[in-house]
Structures are given as structure tokens and as C-alpha cells.
Backbone as a ProteinNet text record, in pm:
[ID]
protein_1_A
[PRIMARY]
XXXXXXXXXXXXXXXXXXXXXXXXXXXXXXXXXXXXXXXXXXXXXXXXXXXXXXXXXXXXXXXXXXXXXXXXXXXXXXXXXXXXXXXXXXXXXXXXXXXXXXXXXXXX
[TERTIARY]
2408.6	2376	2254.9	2261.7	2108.1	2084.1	1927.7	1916.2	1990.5	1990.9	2032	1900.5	1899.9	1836.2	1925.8	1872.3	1970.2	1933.1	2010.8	1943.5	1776.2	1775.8	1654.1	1556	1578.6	1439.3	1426.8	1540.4	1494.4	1420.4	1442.5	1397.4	1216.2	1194.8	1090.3	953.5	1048.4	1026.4	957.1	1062.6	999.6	947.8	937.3	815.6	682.4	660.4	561.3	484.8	580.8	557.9	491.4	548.8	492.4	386.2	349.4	223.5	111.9	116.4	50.2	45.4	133.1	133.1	186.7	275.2	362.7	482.8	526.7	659.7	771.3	698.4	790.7	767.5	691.9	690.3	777.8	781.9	863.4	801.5	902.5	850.5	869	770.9	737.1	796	885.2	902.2	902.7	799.3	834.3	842.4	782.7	813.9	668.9	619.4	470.9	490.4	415.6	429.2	328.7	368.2	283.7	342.1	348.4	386.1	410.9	461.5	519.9	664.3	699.5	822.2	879.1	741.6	696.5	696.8	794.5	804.3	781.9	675.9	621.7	665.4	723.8	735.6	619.9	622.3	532.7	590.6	548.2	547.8	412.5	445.1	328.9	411.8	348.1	383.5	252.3	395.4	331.9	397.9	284.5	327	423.5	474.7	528.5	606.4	694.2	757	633.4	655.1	605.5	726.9	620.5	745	805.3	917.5	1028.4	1036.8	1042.4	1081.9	1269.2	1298.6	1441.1	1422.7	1485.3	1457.8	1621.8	1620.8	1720.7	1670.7	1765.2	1793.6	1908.2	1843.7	1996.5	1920.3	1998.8	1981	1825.4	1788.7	1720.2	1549.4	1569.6	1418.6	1447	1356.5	1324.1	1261.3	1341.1	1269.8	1248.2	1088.4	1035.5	1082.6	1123	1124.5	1095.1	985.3	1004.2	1094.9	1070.9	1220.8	1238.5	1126.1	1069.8	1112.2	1063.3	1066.2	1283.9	1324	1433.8	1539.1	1453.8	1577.9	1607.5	1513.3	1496.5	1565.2	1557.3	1620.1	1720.5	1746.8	1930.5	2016.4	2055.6	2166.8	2148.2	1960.9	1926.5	1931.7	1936.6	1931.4	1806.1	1724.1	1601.4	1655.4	1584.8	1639.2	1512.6	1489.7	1359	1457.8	1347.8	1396.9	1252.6	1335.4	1170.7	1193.8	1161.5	1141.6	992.9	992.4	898.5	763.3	794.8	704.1	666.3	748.6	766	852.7	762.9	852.7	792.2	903	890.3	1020.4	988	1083.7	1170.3	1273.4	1352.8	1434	1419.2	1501.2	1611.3	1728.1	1864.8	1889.2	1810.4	1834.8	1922.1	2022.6	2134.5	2066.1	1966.3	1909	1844.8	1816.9	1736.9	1802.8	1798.9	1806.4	1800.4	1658	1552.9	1450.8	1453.1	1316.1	1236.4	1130	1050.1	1074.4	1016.8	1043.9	1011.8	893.4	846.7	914.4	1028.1	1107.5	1029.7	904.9	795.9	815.4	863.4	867.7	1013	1054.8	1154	1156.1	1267.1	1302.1	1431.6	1418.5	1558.8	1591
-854.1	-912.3	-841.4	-877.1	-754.7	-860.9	-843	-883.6	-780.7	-869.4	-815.6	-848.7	-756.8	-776.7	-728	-830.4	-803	-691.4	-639.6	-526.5	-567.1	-685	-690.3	-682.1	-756.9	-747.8	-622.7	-577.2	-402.6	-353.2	-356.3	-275.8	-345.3	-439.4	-489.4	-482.9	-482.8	-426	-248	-150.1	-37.1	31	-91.8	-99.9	-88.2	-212.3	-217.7	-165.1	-87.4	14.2	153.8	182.7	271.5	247.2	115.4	96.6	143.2	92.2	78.8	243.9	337.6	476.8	441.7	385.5	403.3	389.2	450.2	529	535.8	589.9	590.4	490.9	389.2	268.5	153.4	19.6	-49.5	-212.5	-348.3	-476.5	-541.8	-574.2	-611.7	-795.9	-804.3	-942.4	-1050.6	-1194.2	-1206.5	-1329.2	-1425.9	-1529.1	-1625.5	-1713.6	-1773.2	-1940.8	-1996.5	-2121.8	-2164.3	-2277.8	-2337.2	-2359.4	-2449.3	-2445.7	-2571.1	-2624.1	-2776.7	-2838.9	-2710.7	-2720	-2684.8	-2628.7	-2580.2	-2444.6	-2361.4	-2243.4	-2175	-2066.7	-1998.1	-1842.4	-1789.8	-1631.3	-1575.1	-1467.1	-1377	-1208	-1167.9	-1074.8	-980	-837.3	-731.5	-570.9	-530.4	-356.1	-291.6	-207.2	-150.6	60.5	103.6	232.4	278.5	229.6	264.5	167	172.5	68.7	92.7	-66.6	-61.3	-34.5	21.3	42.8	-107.7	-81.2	-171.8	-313.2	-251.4	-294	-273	-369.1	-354.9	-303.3	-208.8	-163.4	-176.6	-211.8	-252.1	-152.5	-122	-42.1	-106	-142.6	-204.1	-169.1	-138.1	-95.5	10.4	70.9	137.6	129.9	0.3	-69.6	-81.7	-66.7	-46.9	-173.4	-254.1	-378.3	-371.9	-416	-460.6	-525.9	-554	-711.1	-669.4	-759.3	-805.2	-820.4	-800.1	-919.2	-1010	-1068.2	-1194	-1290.1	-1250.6	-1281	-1280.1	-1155	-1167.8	-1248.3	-1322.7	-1471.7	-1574.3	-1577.8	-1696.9	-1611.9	-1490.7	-1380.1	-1367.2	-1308.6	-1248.1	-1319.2	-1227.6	-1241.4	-1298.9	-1303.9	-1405.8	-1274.3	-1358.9	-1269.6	-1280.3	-1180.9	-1175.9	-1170.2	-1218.2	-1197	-1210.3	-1155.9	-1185.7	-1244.5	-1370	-1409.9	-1405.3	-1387.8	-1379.8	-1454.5	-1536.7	-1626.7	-1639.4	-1687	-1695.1	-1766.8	-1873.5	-1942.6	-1957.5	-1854.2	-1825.1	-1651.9	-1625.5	-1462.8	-1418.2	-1493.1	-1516.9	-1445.2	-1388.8	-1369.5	-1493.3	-1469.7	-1621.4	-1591.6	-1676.2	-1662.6	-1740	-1653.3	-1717.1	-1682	-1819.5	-1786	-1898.3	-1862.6	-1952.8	-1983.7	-1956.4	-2006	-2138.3	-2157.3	-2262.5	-2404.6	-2482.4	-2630.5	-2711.4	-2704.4	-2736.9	-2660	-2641.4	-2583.8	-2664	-2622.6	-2718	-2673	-2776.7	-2746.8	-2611.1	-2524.9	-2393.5	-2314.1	-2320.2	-2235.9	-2123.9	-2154.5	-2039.3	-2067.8	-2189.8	-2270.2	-2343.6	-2334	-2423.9	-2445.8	-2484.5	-2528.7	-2474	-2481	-2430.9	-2586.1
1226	1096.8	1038.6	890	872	756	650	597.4	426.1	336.9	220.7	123.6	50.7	-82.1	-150.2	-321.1	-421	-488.1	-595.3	-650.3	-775.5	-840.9	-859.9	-783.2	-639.2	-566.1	-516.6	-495.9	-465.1	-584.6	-698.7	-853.5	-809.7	-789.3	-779.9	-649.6	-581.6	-447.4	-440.9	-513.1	-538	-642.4	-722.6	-814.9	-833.7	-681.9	-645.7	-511.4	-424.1	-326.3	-441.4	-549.2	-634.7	-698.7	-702.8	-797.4	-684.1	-531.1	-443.7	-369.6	-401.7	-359.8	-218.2	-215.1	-74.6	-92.7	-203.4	-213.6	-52.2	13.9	157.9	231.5	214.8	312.4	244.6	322.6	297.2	248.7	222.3	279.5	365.5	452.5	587.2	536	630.4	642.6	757.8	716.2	893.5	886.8	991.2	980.6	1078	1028.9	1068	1086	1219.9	1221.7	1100	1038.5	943.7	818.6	725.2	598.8	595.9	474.4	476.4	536.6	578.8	650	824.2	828.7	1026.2	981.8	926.2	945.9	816	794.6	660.7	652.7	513.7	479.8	497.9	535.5	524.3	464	363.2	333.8	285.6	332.2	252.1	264.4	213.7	171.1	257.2	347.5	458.1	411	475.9	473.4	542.5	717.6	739.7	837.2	917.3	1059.4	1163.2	1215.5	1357.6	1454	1587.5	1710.2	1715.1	1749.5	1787.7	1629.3	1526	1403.4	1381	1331.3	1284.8	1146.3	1098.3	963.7	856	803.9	680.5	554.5	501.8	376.9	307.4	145.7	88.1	-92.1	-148	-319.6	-317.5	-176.2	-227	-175.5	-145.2	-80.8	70.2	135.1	296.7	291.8	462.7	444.7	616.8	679.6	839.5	866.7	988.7	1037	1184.7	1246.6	1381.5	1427.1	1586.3	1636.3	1657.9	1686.2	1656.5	1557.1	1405.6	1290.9	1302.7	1328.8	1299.9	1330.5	1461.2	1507.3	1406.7	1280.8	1182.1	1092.8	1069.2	917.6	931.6	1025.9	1034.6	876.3	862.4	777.4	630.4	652.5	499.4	412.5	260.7	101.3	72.1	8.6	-55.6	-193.7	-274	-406.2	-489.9	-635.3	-729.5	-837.9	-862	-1034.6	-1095	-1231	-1327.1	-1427.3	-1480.7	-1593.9	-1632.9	-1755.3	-1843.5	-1802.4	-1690.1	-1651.5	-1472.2	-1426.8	-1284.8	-1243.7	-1155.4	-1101.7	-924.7	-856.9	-740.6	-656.9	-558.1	-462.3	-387	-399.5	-350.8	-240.1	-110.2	16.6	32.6	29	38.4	245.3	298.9	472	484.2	532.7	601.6	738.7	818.4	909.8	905.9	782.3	762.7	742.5	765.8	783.6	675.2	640.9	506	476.3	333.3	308.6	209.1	151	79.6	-5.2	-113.3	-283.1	-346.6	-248.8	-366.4	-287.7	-147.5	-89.2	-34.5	-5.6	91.5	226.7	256.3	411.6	443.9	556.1	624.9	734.8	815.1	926	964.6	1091.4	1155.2	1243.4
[MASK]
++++++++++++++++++++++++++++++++++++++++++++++++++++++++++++++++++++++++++++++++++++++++++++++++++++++++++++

């Protein structure tokens, strides 16, 4: 199973690897105890993989993951929406159980 991003969050994704001059690095995704739901996203823009990283490629954007992190990811969608009054990365994880209302946190 791998993760997917859609093609906006990729457009957005290497948008902002370019604003930051790391064109060849990727987004690091993982997964943290804590949030309103037990379990919290974590993302940042890294230059490059760590050893023993699972690495995904999809529309263009390079995405980290632990292996760790990846027992909760497998198979989830990253996606960006942007509206007028919000422009957030949104996690479509079929791992999850429940998540909370701003969808930064869930449960398995």
C-alpha cells in the first residue's frame, strides 16, 4: 500500500519545496502521540530521506514516511483545499477510526 497525494497537494507541495530551495527534497510525514484524538500529523520539508524511510512519489511531489509513522498511513490520501477562509492540507486515512473536527488528529 503506499500513500497518494492528489494532484493539488502535489502543485502545493512543490510549490513550497521551491519557495524553501529544496527543489530535490520532499514532505516528511509522520505520525505523534498527542492531539485531541491520541494520535497527531506531523509534517515538514526536508532536503532529503532518512535511512530506512519509505519514499512515495505521486503527481510529482516526494513524500517521507517512517516506518513507524507508516503503520497509521498506509494507503491514506493527502489532499490540499483552498477556500477563501481556510487552505489546509486534508487527510483522507482509512486507518483512522475518528478524527477530530480540524482533522489534524485521530484514532485508530
Amino acid at each position: 500500500m503506499s500513500i497518494q497525494v492528489t494532484e493539488k497537494a502535489a502543485n502545493k507541495i512543490r510549490e513550497s519545496l521551491e519557495k524553501q530551495g529544496l527543489e530535490a527534497g520532499g514532505l516528511r510525514l509522520g505520525v505523534r502521540g498527542g492531539g485531541c484524538s491520541g494520535l497527531s500529523y506531523v509534517m515538514r520539508f526536508e532536503a532529503e530521506k532518512k535511512p530506512g524511510d519509505k519514499v512515495f512519489e505521486t503527481n510529482g511531489a516526494r513524500i517521507f514516511v517512517d516506518m513507524k509513522s507508516y503503520l497509521y498511513l498506509k494507503g491514506m490520501t493527502l489532499d490540499w483545499r483552498g477556500t477563501l477562509m481556510q487552505q489546509a492540507f486534508m487527510f483522507i486515512n482509512p486507518n483512522a477510526k475518528r478524527s477530530c473536527g480540524c482533522g489534524q488528529s485521530f484514532t485508530v
